[in-house]
N, C-alpha and C positions, 0 to 999 in steps of 0.2 A: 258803757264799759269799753276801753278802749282794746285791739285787737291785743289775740295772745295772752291776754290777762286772765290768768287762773282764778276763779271769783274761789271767796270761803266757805269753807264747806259750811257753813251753817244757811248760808243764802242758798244751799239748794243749787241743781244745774238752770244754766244758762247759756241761747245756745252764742257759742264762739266765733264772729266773723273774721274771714281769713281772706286775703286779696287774692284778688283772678287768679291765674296760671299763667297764664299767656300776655296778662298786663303788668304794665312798670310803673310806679309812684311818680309822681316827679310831687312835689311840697303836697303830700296827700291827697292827689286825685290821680284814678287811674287811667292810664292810658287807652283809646280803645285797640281792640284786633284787628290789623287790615285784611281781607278778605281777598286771598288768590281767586286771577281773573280766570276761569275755567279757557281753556285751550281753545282753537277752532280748527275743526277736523278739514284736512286737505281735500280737496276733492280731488278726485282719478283723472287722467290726464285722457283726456279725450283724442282717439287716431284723427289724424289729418285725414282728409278724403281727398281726392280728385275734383277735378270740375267735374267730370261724371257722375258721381257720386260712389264712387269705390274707393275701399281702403287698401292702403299698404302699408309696411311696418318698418322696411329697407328700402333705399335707393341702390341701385346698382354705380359702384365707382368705377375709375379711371386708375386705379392703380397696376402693379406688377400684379395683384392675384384678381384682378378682376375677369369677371366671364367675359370668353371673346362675342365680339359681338353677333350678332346672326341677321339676317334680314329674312327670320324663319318667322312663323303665327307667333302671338303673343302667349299661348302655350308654352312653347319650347323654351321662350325670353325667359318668361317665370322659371323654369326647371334649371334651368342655366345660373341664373340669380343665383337661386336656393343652393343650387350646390356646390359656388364658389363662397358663399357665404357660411360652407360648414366647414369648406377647407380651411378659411382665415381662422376658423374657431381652434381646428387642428391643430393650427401653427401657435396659435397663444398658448393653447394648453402641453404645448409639448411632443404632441405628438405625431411622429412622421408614418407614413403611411408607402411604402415601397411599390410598385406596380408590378404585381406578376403576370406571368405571361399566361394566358386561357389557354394553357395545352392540354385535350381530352384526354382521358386513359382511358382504355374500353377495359371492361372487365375478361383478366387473364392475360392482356398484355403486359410484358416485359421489358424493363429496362435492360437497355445494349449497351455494353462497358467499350468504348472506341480505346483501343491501344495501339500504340504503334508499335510498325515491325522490329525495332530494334528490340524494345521493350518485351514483345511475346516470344524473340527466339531468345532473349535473355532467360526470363523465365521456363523455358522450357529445357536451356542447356542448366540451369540450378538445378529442374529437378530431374532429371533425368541423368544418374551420379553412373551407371553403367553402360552407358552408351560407347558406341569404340567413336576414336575421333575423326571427325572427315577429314577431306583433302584440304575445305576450305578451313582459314587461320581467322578467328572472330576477330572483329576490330577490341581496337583497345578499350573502349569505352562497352562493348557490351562485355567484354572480356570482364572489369571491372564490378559490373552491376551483377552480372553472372555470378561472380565473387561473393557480393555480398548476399544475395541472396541462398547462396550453398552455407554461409557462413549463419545466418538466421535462420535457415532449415534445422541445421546442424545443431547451433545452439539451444532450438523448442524441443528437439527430442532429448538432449542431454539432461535438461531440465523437469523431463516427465519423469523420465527413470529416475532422476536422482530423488524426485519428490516420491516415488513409490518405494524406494529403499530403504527412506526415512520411515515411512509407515508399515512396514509389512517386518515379518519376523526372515532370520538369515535361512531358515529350511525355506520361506516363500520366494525369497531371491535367488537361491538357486536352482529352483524350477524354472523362475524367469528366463533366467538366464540360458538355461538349456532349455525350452523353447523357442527360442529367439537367437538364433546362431549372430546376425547382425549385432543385437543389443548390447554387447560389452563393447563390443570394436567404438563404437557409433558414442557408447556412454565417455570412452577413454577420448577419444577424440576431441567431445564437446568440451571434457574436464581441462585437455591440453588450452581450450579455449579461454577459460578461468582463469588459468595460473596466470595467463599475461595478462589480467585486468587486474591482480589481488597487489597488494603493497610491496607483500615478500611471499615467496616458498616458504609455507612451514617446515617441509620437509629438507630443506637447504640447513634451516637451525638444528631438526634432528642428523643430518651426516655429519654437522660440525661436533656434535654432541657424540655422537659413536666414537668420530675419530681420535675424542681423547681417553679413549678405553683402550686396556690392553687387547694387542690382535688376536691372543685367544679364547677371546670372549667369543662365544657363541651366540647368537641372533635370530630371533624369530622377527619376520616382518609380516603382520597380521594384517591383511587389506594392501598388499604392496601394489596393486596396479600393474605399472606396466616393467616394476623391479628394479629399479634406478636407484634403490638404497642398495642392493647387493654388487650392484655395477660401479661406486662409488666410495668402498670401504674396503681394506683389505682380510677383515675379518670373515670366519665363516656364513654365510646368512642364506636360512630359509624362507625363503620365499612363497606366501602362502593368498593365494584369492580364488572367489568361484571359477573363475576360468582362467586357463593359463594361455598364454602367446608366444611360451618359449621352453625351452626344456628346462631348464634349472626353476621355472615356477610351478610350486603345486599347486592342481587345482584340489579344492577342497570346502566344504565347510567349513567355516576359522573357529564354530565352535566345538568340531569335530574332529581336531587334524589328526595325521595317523605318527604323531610324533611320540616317542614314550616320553612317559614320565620323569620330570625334572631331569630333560636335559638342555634348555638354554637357560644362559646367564641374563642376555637381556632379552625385554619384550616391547615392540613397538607399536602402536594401534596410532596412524597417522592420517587423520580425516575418517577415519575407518569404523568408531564404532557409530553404527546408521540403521541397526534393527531397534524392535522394539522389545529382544531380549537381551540387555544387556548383561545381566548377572551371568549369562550361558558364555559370555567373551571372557568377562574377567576369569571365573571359575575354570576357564579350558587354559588359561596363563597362569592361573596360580598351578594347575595342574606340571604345568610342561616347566616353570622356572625351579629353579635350584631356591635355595630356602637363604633370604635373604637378597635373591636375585632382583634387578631393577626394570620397572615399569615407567615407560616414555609415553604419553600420551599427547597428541597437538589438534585440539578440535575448533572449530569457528565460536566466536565469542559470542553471537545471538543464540545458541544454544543452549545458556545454558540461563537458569531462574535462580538458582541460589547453589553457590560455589560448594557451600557449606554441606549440604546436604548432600553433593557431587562426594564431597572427601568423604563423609560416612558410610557411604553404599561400598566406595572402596574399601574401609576397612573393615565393612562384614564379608568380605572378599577373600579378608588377610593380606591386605595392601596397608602400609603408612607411607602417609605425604611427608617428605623428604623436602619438595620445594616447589614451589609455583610463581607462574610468570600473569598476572591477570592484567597487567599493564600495558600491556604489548597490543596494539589497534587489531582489534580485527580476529586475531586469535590469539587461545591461551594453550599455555605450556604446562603440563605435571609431569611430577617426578615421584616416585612412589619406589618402595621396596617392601618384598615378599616377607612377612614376619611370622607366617605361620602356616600350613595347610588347612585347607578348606576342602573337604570330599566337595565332590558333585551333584553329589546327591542328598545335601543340606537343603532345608527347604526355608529361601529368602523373599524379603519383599523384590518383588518386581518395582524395576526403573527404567527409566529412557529417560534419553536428550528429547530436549523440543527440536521438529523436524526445522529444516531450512526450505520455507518454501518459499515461491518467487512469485513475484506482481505478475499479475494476471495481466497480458500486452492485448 
């Protein structure tokens, strides 16, 4: 029966031969299998010895990292070896290794800050802001450093208060405040420090803003600082912040003032609303404005999270947005007018700005 051949069924099975796997025909005989010659395993390489009969593993070189020589015991040769042969390893692998210096610290000793004298009487005329002046005139150079260092004193405290005004309610600020006979002077100073790093005066845009109102508009200036909106318009203007520094400014609670009832035309809140009650500010200006009267507002643009929900709090105030400026770098502009009274003693969701706080130096 030749391979492959299905025999008939009636002949019953038969069994079927079928060629090697691994063999090829050539005119019907098959090929045989060559048989892979099995490997021969390496033997281990044997250390070299000495005529002595001692092994070693490295020769000591003649290059740039080689160990200097020594004409010490054959000990120290070895350790020497070894350990210019870890530094070459160092150097392949990457890695540099610096030499410090073995200086003890005894436990409880202290490091000594070496300053020089120009440098320590600089920092002592920065801080030391009430000292009367001697006879002697500082050079200019510490005159200078003296400078700036008054100027970054000056600046950290401006920046504390201002972060605690952000967070505290305006009855906790003016505790502050009169506690701290210093802290307004000190707060108004660091701000003066502000204005010449900011792009523009917001408050420059709200005088130009006043001055195209009739002059008998009357003005409330809510958080006026040091009052440079009343010194700057010819209209009448109250002047109103926790502590005053001159006689035409009230000091006062701004959400408390002791002004009656609708009597200013306009209301200005210029950097100024910085509690965390704000409803108690707007509600004390719906209070004091004439009915239909306008609300100025100019606060820092990181402040604020959603414009939107800024304008609804206003109008459960009784404030409508009239016009807004959110394109302007840095700070935004509203304009708002009085469309309805709001008692005082409405009971509102609470809201605040998000505070302005500063990188931690």
């Amino acid at each position: 029966m030749k391979p492959f051949e299905v025999p008939p069924w009636e002949k019953g099975s038969e069994i079927i031969e079928f060629p090697t796997v691994g063999g090829s025909r050539t005119n019907g005989v098959t090929a045989p299998v060559k048989k892979k010659k099995p490997k021969k395993k390496k033997k281990p390489k044997q250390q070299k010895e000495h005529q002595d009969g001692s092994k070693f593993s490295y020769r000591a070189g003649h290059g740039p990292l080689a160990p200097p020589k020594d004409s010490s015991s054959d000990d120290d040769s070895e350790d020497d070896t070894e350990s210019g042969i870890k530094a070459m390893h160092k150097i392949r692998q990457g890695r540099i290794e610096k030499s410090r210096p073995s200086a003890q610290v005894t436990k409880g000793s202290k490091k000594q800050l070496n300053l020089s004298p120009a440098l320590t009487q600089a920092a002592v005329e920065a801080m030391d802001t009430t000292s009367t002046p001697t006879s002697t005139a500082p050079s200019p150079a510490n005159g200078s450093l003296a400078g700036k260092f008054q100027s970054e004193l000056l600046g950290g405290r401006f920046r504390y208060i201002n972060e605690q005004l952000y967070s505290m309610t305006s009855r906790k600020a003016e505790s502050l405040f009169s506690s701290d006979a210093s802290a307004f002077e000190a707060y108004h100073a660091g701000y003066r420090q502000q204005v010449e790093k900011w792009p523009t005066n917001p408050l420059t845009r709200i005088i130009k803003t006043v001055k195209r109102l009739p002059k008998t508009a009357i003005i409330g200036d809510f958080g006026c600082g040091e009052g440079k909106l009343a010194q700057s318009v010819p209209n009448k203007v109250y002047s109103m912040d926790l502590v005053s520094n001159r006689d035409d400014i009230i000091a006062c609670n701004i959400t408390e003032t002791p002004l009656k009832d609708q009597s200013l035309d306009v209301a200005v809140y210029c950097l100024s609303l910085m509690g965390t009650n704000l409803n108690d500010f707007l509600l004390e200006a719906n209070r004091l404005l004439k009915l239909h009267g306008n609300l100025y507002i100019a606060e820092i643009q990181s402040r604020f999270e959603d414009v939107r929900e800024f304008v609804r709090c206003l109008s459960a105030c009784g404030f409508d947005l009239i016009k807004k400026d959110v394109a302007v770098n840095y700070f935004y502009f509203f304009h708002f007018r009085k469309m309805r009274h709001v008692p005082k003693t409405v009971k509102l969701t609470p809201f605040s700005l998000k505070p302005c706080l500063y990188r931690k130096r």
